[in-house]
C-alpha positions, 0 to 999 in steps of 0.5 A: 142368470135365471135359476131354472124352475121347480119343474125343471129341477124336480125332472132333472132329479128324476132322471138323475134318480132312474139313473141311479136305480138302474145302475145299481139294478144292473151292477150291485155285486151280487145281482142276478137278472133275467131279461127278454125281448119280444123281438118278433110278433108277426101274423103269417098271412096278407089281409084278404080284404086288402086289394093290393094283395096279390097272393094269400099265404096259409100254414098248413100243418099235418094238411089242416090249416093253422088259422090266424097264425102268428110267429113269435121270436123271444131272446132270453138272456142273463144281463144282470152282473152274476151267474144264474144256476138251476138252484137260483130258480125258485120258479120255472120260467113261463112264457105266456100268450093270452088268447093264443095256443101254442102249435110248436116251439123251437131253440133257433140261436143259443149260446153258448150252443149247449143251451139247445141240448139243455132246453130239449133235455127231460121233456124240454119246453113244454106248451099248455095252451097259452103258456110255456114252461122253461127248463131251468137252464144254467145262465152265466153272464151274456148268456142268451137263447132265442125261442121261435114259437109258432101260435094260433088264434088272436092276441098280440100280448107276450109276457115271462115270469119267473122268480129268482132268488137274489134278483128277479125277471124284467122286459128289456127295450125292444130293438127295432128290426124289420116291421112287415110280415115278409122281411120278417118271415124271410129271415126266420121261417126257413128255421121254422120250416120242417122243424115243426112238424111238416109245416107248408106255406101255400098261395091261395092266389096261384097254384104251387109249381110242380117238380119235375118228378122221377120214379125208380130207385136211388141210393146216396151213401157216404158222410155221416155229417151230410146224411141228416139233411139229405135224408130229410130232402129225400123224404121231401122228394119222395112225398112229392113223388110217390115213384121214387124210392130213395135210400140214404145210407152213412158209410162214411166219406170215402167208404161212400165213395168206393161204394159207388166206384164199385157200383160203377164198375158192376153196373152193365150199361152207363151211370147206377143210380147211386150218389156219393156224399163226401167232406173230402174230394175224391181221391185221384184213383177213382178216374170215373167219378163225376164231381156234381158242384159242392151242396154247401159248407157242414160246420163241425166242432169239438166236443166233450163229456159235460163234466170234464170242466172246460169250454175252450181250446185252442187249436195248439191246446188241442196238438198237445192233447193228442201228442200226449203232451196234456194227459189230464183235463186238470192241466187245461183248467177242467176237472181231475179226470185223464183225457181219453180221446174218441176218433173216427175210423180212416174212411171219415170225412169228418176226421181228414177235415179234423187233420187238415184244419185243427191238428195240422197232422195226422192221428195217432197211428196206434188206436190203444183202446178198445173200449175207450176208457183204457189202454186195454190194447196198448198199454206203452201208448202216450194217450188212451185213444179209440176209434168209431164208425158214426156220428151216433156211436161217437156221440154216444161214446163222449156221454157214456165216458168220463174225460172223452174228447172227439170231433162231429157234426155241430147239429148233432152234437147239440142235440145230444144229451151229456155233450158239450161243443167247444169254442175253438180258438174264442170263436163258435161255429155259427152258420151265418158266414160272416160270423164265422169266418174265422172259426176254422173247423168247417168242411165243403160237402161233394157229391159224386156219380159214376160217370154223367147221370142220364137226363130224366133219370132220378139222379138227374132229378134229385141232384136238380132238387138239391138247389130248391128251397126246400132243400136249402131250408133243410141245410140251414135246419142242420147248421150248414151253409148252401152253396146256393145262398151265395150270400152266406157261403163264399163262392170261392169255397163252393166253385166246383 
């Protein structure tokens, strides 16, 4: 048999050699690394000379175009074999983009999801120029973010730089997704619109097709878990149509709904201009509402003050927490701190879906505190419990009060400083349907008029908006799935 040559020999030790490094790098106890992959780098925009192209698209922003505009997507991530903490961060990250200026930056992928609210604290991420500073962000093992930055000028280079004690900053292996500028754009810029700053795409090759447009006054009241993007919609509408006066109101669901049956009732001839928002069907008595086809599914999760300690429960955990039978946050692995709990008020969506989906019960009929920290309104009572009227007061109520527990809409939640959502039974709400599926904690969103809007009206209108992307764009922006994207929402769940 030939011995194989001195080449040959000397390669195979090579590559037995970068094996070796490697695993040492990736798995000596101890190590500590930060990866990151450009997985987008992608102009917005056809080649004008090109004379197959057939449309022109331009990014306006505050109406003044972005010239050569470009999307960067960055995933960061810890994949070395220990946790990152902020002291381990002898120097910030920074993300820089020679020849290119930075016009905004957002978190659209984190997990876990209070990763979000960690990037926007104190500042959050912060352009200069070219370059991008990083909050230090704990990172334990798996740990990941995504960065979607919107560029202008010239450039196609992208690095990250940082310094960590015990280990160090690489670029890992591109994973190869789509190449060209549509399939590209079509699976991040409805993230990107509207969350920086009122951003249009336009066709320089046809002329935009106009809205249908109605004038007059309009009212929508009801889910605090709904209220985010239907504000937004009707901003968008309003723009568009000067005419139009929309007021968007959070009463909660069913007090949302009797607003409107009452309207109905006083109104002197057919429909008020007036919608109900819900998370729950409309209760048999209110003969004369009118159920429009569900909007989309609002993705709702558990959250708790940051220093309680823990990240998970199950939903048997969470029966027993409200049954008194866990009473400090000790017995579920979390800090030595008493478990109070924060609820919505009996006119919540969000708190029948928290009843129906997670506990399987009720609440606890006696609300034993007033200011959520004690029992200062029934002392005998098994667990410390208050109630709130909105997403706000709850939120601001988990931050200010340590060992709180509650339940909101998951956008909100990760946008709020001193919260933390909970995993539920191993898994994290994730608005693309097929990755969620058996996230439990989730609620159909109705809307209600008072008998059939009349046609032309501007409850007809706004309720036909309510299909458009701009809509949609608005929906997925607040992590809820459209029902008009049959391709992320079951339609057995949204079938009127």
């Amino acid at each position: 048999m030939a011995l194989p040559d001195t080449e040959t020999i000397l390669a195979l030790a090579g590559l037995v050699t970068t094996g070796v490094l490697w695993a040492v790098e990736r798995f000596l106890p101890g190590r500590k690394r930060i990866g990151y992959r450009v997985q987008m780098d992608t102009a917005i925009g056809v080649n004008p000379q090109a004379a197959h192209s057939m449309v022109q698209l331009r990014l306006l922003r505050e109406n003044r175009e972005v010239p050569d505009a470009t999307l960067a997507l960055l995933r960061i991530e810890n994949d070395g074999s220990k946790d990152i903490v902020r002291n381990d961060y002898q120097e910030p990250l920074t993300v820089d983009f020679p020849g290119r200026t930075i016009i905004g930056v957002e978190v659209p992928d984190a997990n876990p999801s209070t990763l979000t609210a960690m990037l926007g604290r104190n500042g959050g991420l912060r352009p200069d120029g070219s370059r991008l500073a990083i909050p230090r962000v704990p990172l334990n093992k798996r740990d990941h973010f995504k960065l979607l930055v919107l560029l202008s000028g010239s450039g196609d280079s992208v690095t990250l730089d940082g310094f960590l004690s015990g280990g160090h900053v690489r670029r890992n292996a591109q994973r190869r997704g789509p190449s060209t500028p549509s399939l590209a754009l079509g699976a991040t810029f409805i993230v990107l619109v509207g969350l920086l700053g009122g951003l249009l795409l336009n066709s320089a090759a046809e002329e935009p097709v106009r809205m249908e447009c109605a004038s007059g006054r309009l009212t929508l009241d009801g889910s605090t878990a709904f209220a985010p993007p239907i504000r937004e919609t009707a901003r968008a509408y309003e723009k568009q149509c000067p005419g139009a006066e929309i007021t968007v109101r959070e009463s909660g669901s069913l007090a949302g709904l009797g607003n409107l049956d009452r309207a109905g009732r006083s109104a002197p001839n057919g429909s008020p201009a007036f919608i109900a928002m819900s998370d729950v069907p409309a209760p048999r008595s209110y003969r004369r509402l009118e159920g429009q086809p569900p909007v989309g599914v609002v993705l709702l999760s558990l959250v708790v003050n940051e220093r309680n300690g823990v990240d998970s429960l199950t939903r048997r955990q969470v029966r027993a927490i409200y049954d008194g039978t866990y009473t400090n946050w000790r017995q579920l692995g979390g800090a030595e701190q008493p478990i109070r709990l924060v609820s919505r008020d009996s006119r919540s969506g969000t708190r029948r879906t928290f009843e129906t989906t997670v506990l399987d019960r009720s609440e606890p009929g006696v609300v034993s505190s007033f200011d959520c920290a004690t029992k200062d309104r029934d002392r005998r009572a098994r667990v410390t419990r208050c109630e709130v009227n909105s997403t706000e007061d709850l939120l601001d109520t988990i931050n200010r009060t340590p060992g709180a527990l509650g339940y909101t809409e998951t956008y909100a939640a990760t946008k709020h400083a001193g919260v933390h959502t909970l995993r539920l039974d191993g898994h994290e709400p994730d608005i693309e349907w097929g990755r969620q599926r058996d996230y439990p904690f989730w609620a159909v969103e109705y809307l209600y008029t008072y008998g059939r809007p009349e046609d032309g009206s501007l409850t007809a209108k706004f309720l036909a908006f309510l299909n458009s992307d701009t809509a949609r764009n608005f929906m997925r922006m607040y992590k809820h799935v459209p029902c008009s994207d049959r391709q992320s929402a079951p339609h057995d769940v949204c079938r009127p």
